[in-house]
C-alpha positions in Angstrom: 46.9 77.2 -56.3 49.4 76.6 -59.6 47.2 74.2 -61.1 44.2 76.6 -60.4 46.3 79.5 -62.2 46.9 76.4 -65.3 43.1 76.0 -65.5 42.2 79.9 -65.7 45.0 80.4 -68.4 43.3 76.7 -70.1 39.8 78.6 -70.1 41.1 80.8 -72.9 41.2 78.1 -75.3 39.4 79.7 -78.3 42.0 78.5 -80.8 44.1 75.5 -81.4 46.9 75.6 -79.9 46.7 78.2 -77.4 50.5 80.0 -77.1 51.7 80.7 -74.0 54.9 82.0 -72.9 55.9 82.4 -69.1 58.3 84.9 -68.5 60.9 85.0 -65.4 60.5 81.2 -64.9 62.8 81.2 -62.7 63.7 77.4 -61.2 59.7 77.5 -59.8 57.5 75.4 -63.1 54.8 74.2 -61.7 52.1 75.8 -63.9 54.2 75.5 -66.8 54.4 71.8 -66.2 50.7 71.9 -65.7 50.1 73.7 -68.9 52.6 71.4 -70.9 50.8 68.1 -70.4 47.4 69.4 -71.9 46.6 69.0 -75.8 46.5 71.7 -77.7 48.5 74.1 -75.8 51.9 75.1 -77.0 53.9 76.8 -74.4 57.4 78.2 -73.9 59.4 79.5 -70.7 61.7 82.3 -70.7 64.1 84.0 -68.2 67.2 86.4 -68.1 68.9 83.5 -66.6 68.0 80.2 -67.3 68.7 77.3 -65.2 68.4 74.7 -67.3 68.0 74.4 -71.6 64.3 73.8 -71.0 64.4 77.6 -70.8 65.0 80.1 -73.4 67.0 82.9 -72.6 65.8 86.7 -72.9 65.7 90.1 -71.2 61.9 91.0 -71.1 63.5 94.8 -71.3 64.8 94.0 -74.8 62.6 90.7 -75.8 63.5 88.9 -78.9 59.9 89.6 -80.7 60.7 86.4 -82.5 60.1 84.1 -79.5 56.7 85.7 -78.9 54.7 85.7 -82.7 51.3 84.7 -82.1 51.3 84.3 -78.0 47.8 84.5 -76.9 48.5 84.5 -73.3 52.2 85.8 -71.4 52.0 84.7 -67.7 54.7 85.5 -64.9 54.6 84.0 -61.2 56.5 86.4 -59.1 57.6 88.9 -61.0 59.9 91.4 -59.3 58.0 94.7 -59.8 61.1 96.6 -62.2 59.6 94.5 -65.0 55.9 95.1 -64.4 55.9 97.5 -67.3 57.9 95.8 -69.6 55.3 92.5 -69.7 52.8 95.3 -70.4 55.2 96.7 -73.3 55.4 93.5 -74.8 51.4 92.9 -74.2 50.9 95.7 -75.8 52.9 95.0 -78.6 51.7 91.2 -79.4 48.4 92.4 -78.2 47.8 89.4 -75.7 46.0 88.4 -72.6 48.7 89.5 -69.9 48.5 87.7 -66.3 50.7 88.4 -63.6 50.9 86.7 -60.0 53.1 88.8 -57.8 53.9 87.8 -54.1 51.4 87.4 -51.0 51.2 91.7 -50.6 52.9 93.0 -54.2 51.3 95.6 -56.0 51.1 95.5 -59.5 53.5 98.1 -61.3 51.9 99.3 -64.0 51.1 103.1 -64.2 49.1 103.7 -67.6 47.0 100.8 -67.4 44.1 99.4 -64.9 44.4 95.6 -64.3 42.1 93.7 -62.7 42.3 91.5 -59.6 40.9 87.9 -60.4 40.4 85.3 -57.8 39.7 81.9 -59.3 39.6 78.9 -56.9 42.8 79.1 -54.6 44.6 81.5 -57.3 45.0 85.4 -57.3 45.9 87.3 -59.7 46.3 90.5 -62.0 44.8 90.5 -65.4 45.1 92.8 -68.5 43.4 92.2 -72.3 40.7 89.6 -72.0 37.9 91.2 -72.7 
């Protein structure tokens, strides 16, 4: 299912490199590590919290607009629901594809805004901005 979720984000490819940022990494990277082995794809992980230095620290409620210059696509596996809006904000903002993979039976958070369910392969998903 992860590397399913790699390969939707990988179909975007319009540009070289495609930027990516996945937000509340968390410790779970297995799309990110996906993502990171293809050419041409320039990706970073944030959280709140980092666990390790591979992951850059910032609060999605007061992002750092540095970190996300040019992002094409912002993923998040899991989010907890209290930041649903704020990956919209900062879609909104960058003006970037926004995907969001919440747990088994989460709905998606977002009030002003109609995303749409996408099933690729073993992967489900919420989607907002790729048209």
């Amino acid at each position: 299912m992860w590397k399913d979720l790699g390969e939707y984000i990988l179909s975007f490819k319009k540009k070289t490199p495609l930027k990516i940022v996945e937000i509340g990494v968390g410790k779970f990277s297995k799309t990110y590590d996906f993502l990171m082995k293809k050419k041409d794809v320039d990706i970073i992980k944030t959280d709140i919290n980092p666990f390790d230095n591979s992951v850059i620290k910032d609060d999605i409620s007061n992002p750092n607009m540095n970190l996300y210059e040019d992002i094409d696509i912002i993923y998040s596996i899991r989010p907890p629901s209290e930041i649903h809006p704020y990956l919209m904000n900062l879609r909104d903002k960058i003006n970037s594809i926004l995907i969001i993979k919440p747990l088994f039976n989460e709905d998606i958070n977002i009030k002003n805004k109609e995303m749409k369910l996408k099933n690729y392969k073993k992967a489900s998903f919420y989607i907002y901005g790729d048209n």
